[in-house]
C-alpha positions in Angstrom: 0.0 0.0 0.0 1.3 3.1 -1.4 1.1 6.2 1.2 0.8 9.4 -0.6 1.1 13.1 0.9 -0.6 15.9 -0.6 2.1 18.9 -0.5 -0.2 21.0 -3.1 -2.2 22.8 -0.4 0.1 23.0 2.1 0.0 27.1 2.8 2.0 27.2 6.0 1.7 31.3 5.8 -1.9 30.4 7.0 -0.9 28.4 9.7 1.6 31.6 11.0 -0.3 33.0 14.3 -0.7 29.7 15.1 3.1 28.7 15.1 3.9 32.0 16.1 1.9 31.2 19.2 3.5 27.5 19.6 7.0 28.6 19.4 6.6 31.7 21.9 4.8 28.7 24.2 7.4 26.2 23.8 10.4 28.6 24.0 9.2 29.8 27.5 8.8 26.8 28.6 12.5 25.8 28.3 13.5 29.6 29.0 11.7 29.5 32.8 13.8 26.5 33.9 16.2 29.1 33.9 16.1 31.8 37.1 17.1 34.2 35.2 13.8 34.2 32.9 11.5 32.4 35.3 10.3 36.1 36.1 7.2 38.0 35.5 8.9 40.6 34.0 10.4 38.8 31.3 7.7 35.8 31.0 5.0 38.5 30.1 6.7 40.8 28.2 7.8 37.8 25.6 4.3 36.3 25.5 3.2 39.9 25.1 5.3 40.3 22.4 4.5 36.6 20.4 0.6 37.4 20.8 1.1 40.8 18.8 2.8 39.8 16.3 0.7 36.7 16.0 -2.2 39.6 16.1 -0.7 41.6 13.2 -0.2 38.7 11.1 -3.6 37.5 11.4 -4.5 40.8 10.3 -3.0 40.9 7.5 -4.0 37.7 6.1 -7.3 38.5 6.5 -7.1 40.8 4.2 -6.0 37.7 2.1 -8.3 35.4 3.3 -10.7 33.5 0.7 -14.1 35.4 1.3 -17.7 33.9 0.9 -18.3 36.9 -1.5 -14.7 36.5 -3.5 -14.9 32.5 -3.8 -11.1 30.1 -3.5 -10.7 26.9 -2.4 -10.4 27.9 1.7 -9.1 24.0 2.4 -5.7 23.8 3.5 -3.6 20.4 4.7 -5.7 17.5 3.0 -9.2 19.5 4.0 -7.9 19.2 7.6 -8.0 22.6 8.2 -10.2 26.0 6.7 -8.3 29.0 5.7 -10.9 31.5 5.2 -11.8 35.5 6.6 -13.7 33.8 9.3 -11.0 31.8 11.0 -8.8 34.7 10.8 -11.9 36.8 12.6 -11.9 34.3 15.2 -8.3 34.4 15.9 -8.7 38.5 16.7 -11.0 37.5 19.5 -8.5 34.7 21.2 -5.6 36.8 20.7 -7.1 39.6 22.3 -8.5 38.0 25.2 -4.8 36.6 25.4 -3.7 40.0 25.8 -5.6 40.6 28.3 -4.6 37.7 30.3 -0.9 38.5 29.9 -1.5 42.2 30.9 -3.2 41.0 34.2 -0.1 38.9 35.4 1.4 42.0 37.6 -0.5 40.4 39.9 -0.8 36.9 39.2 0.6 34.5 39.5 2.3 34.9 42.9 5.9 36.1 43.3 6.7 32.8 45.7 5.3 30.8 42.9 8.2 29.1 40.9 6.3 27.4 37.8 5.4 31.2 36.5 6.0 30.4 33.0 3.5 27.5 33.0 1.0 30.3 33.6 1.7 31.9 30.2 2.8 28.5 28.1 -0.6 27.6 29.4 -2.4 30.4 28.3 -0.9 30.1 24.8 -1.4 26.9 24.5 -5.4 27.1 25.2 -5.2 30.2 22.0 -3.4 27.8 20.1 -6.4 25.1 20.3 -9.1 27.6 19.7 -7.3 28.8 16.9 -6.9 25.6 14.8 -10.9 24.9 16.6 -11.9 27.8 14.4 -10.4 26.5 11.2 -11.5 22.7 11.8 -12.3 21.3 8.3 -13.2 18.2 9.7 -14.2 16.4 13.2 -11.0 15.2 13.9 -9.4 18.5 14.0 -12.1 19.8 15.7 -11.9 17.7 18.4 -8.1 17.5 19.3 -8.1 21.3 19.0 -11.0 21.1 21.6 -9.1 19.0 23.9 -6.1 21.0 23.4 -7.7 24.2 24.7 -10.0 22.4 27.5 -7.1 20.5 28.9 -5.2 23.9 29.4 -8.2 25.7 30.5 -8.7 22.6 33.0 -5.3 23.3 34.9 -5.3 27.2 34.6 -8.8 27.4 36.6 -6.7 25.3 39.1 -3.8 27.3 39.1 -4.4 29.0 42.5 -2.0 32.0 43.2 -2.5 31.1 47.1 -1.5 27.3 46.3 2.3 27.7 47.8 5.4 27.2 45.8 5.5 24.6 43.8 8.0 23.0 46.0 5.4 21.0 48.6 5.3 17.6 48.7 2.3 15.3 48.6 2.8 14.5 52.7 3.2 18.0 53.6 -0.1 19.7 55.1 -0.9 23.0 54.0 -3.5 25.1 55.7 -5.3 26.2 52.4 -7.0 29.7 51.8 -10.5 30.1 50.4 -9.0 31.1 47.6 -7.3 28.1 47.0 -10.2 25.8 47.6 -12.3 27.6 45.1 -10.0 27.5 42.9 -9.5 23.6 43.3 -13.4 23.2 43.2 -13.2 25.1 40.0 -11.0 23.1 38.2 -11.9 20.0 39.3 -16.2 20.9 38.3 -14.7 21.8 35.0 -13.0 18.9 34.3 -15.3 16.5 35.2 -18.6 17.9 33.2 -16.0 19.1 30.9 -14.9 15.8 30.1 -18.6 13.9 30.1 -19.2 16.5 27.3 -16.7 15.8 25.0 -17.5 12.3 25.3 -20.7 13.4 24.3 -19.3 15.2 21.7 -16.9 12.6 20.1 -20.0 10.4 20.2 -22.2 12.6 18.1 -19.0 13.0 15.8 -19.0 9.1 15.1 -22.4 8.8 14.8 -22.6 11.7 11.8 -19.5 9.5 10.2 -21.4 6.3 10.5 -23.9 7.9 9.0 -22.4 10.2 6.4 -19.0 8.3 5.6 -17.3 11.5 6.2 -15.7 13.5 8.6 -15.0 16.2 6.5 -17.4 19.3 7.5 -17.9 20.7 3.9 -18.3 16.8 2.5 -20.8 16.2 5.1 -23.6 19.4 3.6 -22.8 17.9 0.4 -23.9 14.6 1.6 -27.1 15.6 3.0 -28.0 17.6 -0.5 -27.2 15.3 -2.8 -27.7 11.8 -1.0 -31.0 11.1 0.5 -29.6 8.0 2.3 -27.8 10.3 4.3 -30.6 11.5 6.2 -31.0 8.7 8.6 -31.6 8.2 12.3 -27.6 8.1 13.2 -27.2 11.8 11.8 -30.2 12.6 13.9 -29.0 11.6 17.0 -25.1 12.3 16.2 -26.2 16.3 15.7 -28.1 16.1 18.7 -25.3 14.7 20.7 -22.8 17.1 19.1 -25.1 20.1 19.8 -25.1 19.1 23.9 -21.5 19.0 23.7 -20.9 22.0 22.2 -23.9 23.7 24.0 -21.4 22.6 27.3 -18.6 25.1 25.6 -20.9 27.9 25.2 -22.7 27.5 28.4 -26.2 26.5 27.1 -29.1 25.8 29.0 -29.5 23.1 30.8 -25.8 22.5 30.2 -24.3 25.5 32.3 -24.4 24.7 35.4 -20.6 24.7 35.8 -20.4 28.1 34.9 -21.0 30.1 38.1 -19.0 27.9 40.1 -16.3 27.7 37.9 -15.8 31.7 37.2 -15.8 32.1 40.4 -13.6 29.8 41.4 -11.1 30.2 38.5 -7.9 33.0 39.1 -9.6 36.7 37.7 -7.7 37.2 34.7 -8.6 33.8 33.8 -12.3 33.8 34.2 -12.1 37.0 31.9 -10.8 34.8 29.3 -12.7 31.8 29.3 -15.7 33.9 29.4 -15.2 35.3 26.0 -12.9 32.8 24.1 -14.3 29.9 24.7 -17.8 31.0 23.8 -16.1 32.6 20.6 -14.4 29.2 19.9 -17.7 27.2 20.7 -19.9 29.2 18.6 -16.9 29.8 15.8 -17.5 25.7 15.6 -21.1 25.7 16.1 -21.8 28.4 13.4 -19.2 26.1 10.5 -21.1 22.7 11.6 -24.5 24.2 11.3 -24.5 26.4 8.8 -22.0 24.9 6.6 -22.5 20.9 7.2 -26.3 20.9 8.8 -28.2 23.7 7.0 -30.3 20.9 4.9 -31.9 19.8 8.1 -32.8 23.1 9.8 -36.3 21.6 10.1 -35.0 19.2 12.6 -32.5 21.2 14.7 -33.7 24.6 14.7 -37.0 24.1 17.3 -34.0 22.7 19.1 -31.8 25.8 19.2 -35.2 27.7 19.9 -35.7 26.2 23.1 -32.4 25.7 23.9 -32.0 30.0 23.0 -35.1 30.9 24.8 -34.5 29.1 27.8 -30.7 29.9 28.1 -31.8 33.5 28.2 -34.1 33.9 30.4 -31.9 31.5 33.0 -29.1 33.6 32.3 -30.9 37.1 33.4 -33.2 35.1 36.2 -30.3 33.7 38.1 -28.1 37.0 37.8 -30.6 38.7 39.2 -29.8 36.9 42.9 -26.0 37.1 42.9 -24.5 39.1 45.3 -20.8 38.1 44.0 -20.0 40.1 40.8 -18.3 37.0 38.8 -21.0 34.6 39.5 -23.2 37.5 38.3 -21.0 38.0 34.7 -21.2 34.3 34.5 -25.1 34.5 34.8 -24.4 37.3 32.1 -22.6 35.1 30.1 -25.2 32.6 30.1 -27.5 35.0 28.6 -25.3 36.1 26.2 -25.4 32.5 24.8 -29.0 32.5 24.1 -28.7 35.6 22.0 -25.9 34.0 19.7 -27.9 31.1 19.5 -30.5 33.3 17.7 -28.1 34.1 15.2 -27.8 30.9 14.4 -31.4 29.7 14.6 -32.0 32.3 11.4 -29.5 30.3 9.8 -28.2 32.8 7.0 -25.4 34.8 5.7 -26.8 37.9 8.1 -27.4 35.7 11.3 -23.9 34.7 10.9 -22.7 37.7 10.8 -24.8 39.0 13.7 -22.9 36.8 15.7 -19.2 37.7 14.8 -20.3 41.3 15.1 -21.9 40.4 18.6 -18.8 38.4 19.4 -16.4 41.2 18.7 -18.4 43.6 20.5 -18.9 41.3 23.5 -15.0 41.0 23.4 -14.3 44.8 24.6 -17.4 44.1 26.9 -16.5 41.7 29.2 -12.8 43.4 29.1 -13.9 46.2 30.2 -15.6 44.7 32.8 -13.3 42.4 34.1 -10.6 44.1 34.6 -12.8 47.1 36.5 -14.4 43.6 38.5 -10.2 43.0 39.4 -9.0 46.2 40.1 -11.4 46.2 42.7 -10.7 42.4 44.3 -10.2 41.8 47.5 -9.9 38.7 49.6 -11.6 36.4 50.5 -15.2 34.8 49.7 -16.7 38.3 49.5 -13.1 39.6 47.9 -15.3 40.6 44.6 -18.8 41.6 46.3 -21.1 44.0 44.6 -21.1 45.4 47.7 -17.3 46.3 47.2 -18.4 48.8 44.8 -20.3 50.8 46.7 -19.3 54.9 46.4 -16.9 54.2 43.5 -17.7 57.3 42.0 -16.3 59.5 44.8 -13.0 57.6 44.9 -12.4 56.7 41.0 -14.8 58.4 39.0 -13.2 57.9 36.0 -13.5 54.1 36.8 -16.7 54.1 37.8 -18.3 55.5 34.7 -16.1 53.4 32.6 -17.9 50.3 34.9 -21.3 52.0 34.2 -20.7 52.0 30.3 -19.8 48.7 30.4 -22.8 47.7 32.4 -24.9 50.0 29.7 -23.7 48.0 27.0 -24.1 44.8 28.2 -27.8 45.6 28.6 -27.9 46.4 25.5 -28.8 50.2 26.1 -28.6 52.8 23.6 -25.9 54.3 22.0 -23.6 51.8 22.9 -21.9 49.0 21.1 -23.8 46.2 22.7 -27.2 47.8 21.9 -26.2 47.6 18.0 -24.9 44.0 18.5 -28.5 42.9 19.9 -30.2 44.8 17.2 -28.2 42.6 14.6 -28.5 39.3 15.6 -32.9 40.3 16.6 -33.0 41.7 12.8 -31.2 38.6 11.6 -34.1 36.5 13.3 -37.0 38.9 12.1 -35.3 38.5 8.1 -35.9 34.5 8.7 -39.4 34.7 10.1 -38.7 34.0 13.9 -40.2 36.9 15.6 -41.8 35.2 18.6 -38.0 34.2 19.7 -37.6 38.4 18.8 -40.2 39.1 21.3 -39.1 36.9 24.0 -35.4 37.8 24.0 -36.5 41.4 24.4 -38.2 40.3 27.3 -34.9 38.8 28.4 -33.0 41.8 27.9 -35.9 43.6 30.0 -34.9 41.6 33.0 -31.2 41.8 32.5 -31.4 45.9 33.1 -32.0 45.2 36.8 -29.2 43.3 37.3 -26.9 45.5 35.8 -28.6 48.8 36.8 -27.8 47.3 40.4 -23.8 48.2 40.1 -24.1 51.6 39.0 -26.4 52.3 41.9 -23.7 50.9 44.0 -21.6 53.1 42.6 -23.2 56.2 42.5 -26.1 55.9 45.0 -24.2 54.4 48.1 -21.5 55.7 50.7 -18.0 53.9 50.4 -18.1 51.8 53.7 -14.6 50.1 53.6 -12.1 53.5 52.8 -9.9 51.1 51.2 -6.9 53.0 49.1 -7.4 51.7 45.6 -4.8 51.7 42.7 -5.0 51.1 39.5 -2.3 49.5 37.5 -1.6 51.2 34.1 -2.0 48.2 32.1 -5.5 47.1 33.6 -6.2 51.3 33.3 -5.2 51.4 29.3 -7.3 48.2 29.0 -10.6 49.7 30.6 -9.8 53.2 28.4 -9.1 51.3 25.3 -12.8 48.9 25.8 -14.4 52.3 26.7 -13.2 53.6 23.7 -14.4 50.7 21.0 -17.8 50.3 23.2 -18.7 53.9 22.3 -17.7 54.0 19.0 -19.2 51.2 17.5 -21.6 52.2 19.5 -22.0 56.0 17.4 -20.0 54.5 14.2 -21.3 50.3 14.0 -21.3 50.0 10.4 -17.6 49.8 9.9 -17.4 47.0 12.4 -20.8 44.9 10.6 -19.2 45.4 7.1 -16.1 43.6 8.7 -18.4 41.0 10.0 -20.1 40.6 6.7 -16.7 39.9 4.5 -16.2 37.5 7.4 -19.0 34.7 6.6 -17.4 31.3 6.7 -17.6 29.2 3.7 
């Protein structure tokens, strides 16, 4: 038997921000063995560095990108991989929210913590997987970049700055903080549903071979149009399998029951991330399955993704409402969030899709923004990031506190901001394909959400400061909140720039 290798398509330019990434990774690995590197400093300075010019050269290839509107073959190594405008939107998102977690590490991890560079290799590694997740051509790819990132993500939530030094040994008993033990509860909630989901997942996947004879995402739509044999009860069931799975990723209703816990668990500056890249990796895969391999049985799925939207929305702003602790609260958020970019995909066209990479983007600068206001201001303990913390901000950072406020605006979706344009999108997406009760009902949703929101700015600028705690603010985490304050308003007066981007962005 003769082995051949296709060399033809081979376009390892397309591949650069993602080796880019691996080779900054792997080089700080070996470089924090040595005492000299195995600094802060140094560490995120060079992952800095990597991520930007991984970040430029994204950019510029998506400039060079097959489009949906000016048609190339996209398919890259054997039709492993999909080299298109829309991975190379996807990659923006991940960087950035890499960025942010490198600019965050002046405080963490520790200084008596020795394995620092595992921190950033980490981090880099999880970008890495949600890269090549966002230009999976087929379920195999898909699912080892899945892995890749999840694994990561697994340790990182675990990665307690309060754990010690790395130097304990298993025998040695150490009086752990709460800090610690949420952290450890974190990780070890997220890897156990984590990993009874993508055993769900990899089942699906078999079950849409078995029933297809193809892996390949693009092969399997032209399956379904062309051979009626195709649709059988093992696709059925394998797309309802791979939908939980992936519904686990994004935080779905009734699969997001992790979420909560684990944000608030998980170090800051790695809750930040999760929240917005792996949603943005999840729905990068969700919106190529569906709309490129599934579209031909929309009749099937799509009351599916209606219930699953509706109820995912309304859970998300109902359960916020009660939370006293600000991350469980943005987690709540998140959940919410969800069930909006699961309408964009219910409407299953060119527009919906779009609606959700302009949403995405937007929801990027968001949850930045808010963050990194949510760690300025933590403290220790259970109650180190209670609401409650915030009260009389606007006497003692004003600056900050309206910057808080405007990201609390936007995330509710209110007029003239960013995130008002984003929800206007993805609910005229839906209206264009006929589904205006799901319109209706995630207005509704966004209705409730303005209580929960509203409730920090009164904090802010209706309550006495109670603690007269000094508060600083590192320049990084200040340029981050100006720069999100910055994009949210002016997409928010100026969005068509930004949807026109979203538009060339369409995957194939």
């Amino acid at each position: 038997m003769q082995f051949l290798i296709n060399y033809s398509d081979m376009n390892w330019l397309a591949l650069g921000p993602e080796i880019i990434i691996l080779t900054t990774a792997f080089s700080l690995l070996i470089l924090g063995l040595s005492d000299t590197f195995n600094n802060i400093a140094y560490l995120s300075k060079a992952s800095f560095t990597g991520v930007l010019i991984a970040l430029v050269l994204s950019i510029y290839l998506w400039g060079f990108a097959p489009s949906i509107h000016a048609q190339s073959d996209p398919q890259i190594f054997s039709n492993a991989l999909i080299h298109d405008r829309f991975s190379q939107t996807f990659n923006l998102i991940f960087l950035g929210m890499a960025l942010f977690a490198i600019l965050a590490s002046f405080r963490y991890p520790g200084p008596r913590i020795e394995n620092k560079s595992e921190y950033f290799v980490l981090i880099l590694i999880a970008v890495a997987g949600m890269m090549f997740l966002a230009k999976a051509g087929n379920f195999i790819t898909a699912f080892v970049a899945l892995e890749v990132f999840s694994i990561a993500l697994y340790i990182l939530c675990g990665f307690s700055a309060k754990h010690g030094t790395g130097r304990e040994s298993p025998s040695q008993e150490n009086v752990l903080d709460w800090e610690t033990q949420a952290s450890q509860e974190s990780t070890v909630k997220y890897l156990l549903t984590g990993a009874f989901a993508s055993a769900i997942l990899v089942y699906g996947m078999a079950l849409i071979y078995a029933g297809t004879g193809t892996t390949e995402i693009r092969l399997i739509g032209h399956e379904l149009q062309t051979n009626p044999y195709s649709h059988n009860t093992l696709v059925y069931i394998g797309m309802g399998l791979l939908f939980a799975g992936l519904a686990f990723k994004v935080s779905a209703v009734p699969f997001h029951a992790w979420t909560p816990d684990v944000y608030q668990g998980a170090p800051t500056p790695i809750t930040a991330f999760m929240s917005v890249a792996t949603k943005a990796a999840g729905f990068a895969l969700i919106a190529r399955i569906f709309f490129t391999a599934l579209p031909e049985l929309q009749p099937i799925w799509a009351p599916i993704f209606f219930g699953v939207s509706v109820l995912t929305m309304l859970v998300g702003n109902t359960g916020a409402i009660f939370q006293d602790d600000l991350k469980r609260m943005l987690a709540y958020s998140g959940v919410a969030h969800a069930g909006y970019l699961l309408i964009g995909i219910l409407a299953n066209t060119q527009d919906g899709v779009a609606s959700i990479i302009f949403y995405m983007a937007i929801y990027l600068f968001m949850n930045i923004g808010a963050f990194a206001v949510v760690y300025i201001m933590e403290g220790e303990g259970k109650d180190g990031n209670s609401i409650y913390r915030f009260k009389g901000l606007a006497k003692r950072r004003p600056l900050l506190a309206a910057a808080m406020a405007l990201f609390m605006i936007s995330l509710a979706g209110i007029p003239p901001t960013a995130g008002f344009f984003g929800k206007l999108y993805v609910f005229m997406a839906a209206i264009q394909a006929g589904y205006i009760l799901i319109t209706i009902l995630a207005v509704i949703a966004s209705m409730i959400s303005v209580y929960f929101y509203l409730r920090v700015i009164v904090m802010m600028y209706f309550h006495e400061d109670e603690t007269h705690e000094t508060l600083s603010v590192n320049p990084s985490l200040g340029a981050v909140v100006a720069f999100s304050s910055f994009v949210i308003l002016f997409f928010g007066l100026f969005p068509s720039g930004l949807l026109s981007f979203a538009q060339s962005s369409i995957p194939f």
